[in-house]
C-alpha positions as CSV (number, residue, x, y, z in Angstrom):
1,X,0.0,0.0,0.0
2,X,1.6,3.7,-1.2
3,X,0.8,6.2,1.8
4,X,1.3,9.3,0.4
5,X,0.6,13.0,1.9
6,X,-1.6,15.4,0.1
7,X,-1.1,18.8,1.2
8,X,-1.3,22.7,0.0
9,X,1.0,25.2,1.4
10,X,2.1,29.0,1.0
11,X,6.1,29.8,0.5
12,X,6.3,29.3,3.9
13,X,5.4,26.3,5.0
14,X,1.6,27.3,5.8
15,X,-0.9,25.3,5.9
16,X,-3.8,27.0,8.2
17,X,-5.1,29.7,9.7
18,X,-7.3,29.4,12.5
19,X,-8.2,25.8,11.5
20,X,-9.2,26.7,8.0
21,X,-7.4,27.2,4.9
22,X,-5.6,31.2,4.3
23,X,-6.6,30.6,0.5
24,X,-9.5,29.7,-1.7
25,X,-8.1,28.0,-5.0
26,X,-11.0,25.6,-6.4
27,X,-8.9,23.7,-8.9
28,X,-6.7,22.8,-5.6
29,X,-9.9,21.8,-4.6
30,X,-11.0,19.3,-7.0
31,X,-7.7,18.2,-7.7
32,X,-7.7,17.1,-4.0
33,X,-11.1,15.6,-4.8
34,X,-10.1,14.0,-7.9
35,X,-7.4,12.1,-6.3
36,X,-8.7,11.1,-3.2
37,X,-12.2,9.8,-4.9
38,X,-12.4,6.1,-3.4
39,X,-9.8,5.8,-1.3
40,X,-9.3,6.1,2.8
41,X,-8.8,9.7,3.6
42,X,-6.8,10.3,7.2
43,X,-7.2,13.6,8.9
44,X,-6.6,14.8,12.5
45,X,-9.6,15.5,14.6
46,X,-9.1,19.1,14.5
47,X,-8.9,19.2,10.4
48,X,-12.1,16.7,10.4
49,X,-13.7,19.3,12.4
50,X,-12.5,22.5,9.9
51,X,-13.9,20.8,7.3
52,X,-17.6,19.9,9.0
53,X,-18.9,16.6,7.2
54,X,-17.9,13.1,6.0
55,X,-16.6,14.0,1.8
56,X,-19.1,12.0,-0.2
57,X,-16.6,9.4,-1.9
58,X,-14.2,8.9,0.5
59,X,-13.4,6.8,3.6
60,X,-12.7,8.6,6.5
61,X,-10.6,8.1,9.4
62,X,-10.0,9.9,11.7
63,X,-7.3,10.0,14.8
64,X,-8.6,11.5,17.6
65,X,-8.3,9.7,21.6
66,X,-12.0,11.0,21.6
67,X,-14.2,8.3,20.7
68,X,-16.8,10.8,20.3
69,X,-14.9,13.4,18.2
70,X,-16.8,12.0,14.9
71,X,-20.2,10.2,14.4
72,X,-21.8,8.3,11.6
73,X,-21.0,5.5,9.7
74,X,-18.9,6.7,7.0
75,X,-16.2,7.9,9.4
76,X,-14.1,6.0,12.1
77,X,-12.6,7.1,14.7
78,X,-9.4,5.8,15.8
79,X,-6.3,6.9,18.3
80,X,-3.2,6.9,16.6
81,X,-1.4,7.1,12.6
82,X,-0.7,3.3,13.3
83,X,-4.2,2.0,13.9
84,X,-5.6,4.0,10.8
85,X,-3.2,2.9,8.7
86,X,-4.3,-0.8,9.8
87,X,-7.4,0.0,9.0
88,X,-6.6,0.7,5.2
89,X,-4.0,-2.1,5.3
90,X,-7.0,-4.6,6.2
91,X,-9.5,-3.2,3.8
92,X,-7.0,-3.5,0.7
93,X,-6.2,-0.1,-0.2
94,X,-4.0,0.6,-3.0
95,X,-3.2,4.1,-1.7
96,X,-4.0,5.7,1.1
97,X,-3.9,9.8,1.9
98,X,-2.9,11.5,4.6
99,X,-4.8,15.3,4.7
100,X,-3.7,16.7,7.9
101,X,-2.9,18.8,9.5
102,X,0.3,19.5,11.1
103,X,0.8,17.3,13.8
104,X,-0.4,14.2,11.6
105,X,1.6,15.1,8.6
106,X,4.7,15.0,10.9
107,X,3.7,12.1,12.1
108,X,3.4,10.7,8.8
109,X,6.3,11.8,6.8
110,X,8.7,9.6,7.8
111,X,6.1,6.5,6.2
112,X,5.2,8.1,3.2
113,X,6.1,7.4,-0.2
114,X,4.2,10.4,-2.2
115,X,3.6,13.7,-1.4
116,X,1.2,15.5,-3.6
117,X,2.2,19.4,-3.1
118,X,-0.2,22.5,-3.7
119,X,2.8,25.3,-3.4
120,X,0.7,28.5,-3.3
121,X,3.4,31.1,-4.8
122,X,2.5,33.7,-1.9
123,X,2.7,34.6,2.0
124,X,-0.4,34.1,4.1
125,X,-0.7,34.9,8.0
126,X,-0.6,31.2,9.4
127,X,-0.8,29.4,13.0
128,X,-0.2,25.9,11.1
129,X,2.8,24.7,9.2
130,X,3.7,21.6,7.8
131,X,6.6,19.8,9.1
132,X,10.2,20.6,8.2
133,X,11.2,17.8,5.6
134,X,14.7,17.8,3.4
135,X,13.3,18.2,-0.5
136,X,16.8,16.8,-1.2
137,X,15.3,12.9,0.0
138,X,12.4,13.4,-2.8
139,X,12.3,13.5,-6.3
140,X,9.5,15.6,-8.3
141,X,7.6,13.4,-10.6
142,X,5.2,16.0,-12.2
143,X,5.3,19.7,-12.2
144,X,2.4,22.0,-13.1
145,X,2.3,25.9,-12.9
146,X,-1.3,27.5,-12.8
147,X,-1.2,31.3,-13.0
148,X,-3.5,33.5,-11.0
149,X,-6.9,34.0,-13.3
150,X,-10.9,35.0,-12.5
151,X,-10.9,32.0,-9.9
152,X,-7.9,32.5,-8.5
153,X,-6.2,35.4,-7.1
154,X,-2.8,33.3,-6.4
155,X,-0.2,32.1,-8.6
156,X,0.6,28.1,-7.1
157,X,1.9,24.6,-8.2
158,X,1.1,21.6,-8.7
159,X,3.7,19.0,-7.3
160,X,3.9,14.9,-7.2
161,X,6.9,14.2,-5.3
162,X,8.1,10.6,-5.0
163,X,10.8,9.6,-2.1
164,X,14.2,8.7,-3.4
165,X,15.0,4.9,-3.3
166,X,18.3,5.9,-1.4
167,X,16.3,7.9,1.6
């Protein structure tokens, strides 16, 4: 099973902003949609929360040591990285994302094979940042510029990253 990270972040590192994102980029959006269609989505309780409801498509797990922190049957609740990842181990999954936030993703970086980057070319104000992580163990497998238009007000990248066999 690939665990990969999928993530957006500004030039510095930022991620959020009072538990929501600084920017609003809707082809970031459905490419984050578009790739994680099907398969077991993990997010920290605090990022399941930011985002409000289960995403129609996806299985959701999330890690939280409150049993209560999510309801309903299309989201399960467990209390650590380890146990979700069992959880998508046992039910077959090809590929399985990691969506945040901070403290999972630097729980998660050492295991992960892929990281697929939004780099939004600007600064925002942030209280979140993704973990610090050498770009030197990684190799980019795609590359894709989007310049700022109607629907977007901010320049960013795509980036696939795959990690280096020798890392």
């Amino acid at each position: 099973m690939i665990v990969s990270i999928i993530v957006a972040m500004d030039r510095n590192g930022g991620i959020g902003w009072k538990n929501r994102l600084p920017w609003h980029l809707p082809d970031d959006l459905r490419r984050f949609r578009q790739l994680t269609m099907g398969h077991h989505l993990i997010l920290g309780r605090r990022t399941y929360e930011s985002i409000g409801r289960p995403l129609v498509g996806r299985k959701i797990i999330v890690i939280s040591r409150r049993r209560s922190a999510a309801a309903g049957d299309v989201v399960k609740v467990v209390p650590s990285l380890e146990l979700a990842l069992e959880v998508c181990r046992q039910a077959q999954e090809n590929e399985a994302f990691i969506g945040g936030g901070a403290t999972v993703f630097r729980e998660a970086l050492p295991l992960v094979q892929k990281i697929y980057l939004t780099r939004v070319l600007a600064e925002f104000e942030a209280d979140a940042f993704f973990p610090p992580w050498d770009e030197r163990e990684w190799e980019v497998v795609s590359r894709l510029y989007h310049p700022p238009d109607q629907k977007h007000a901010f320049p960013f990248q795509f980036i696939e990253y795959a990690r280096c066999r020798d890392s």
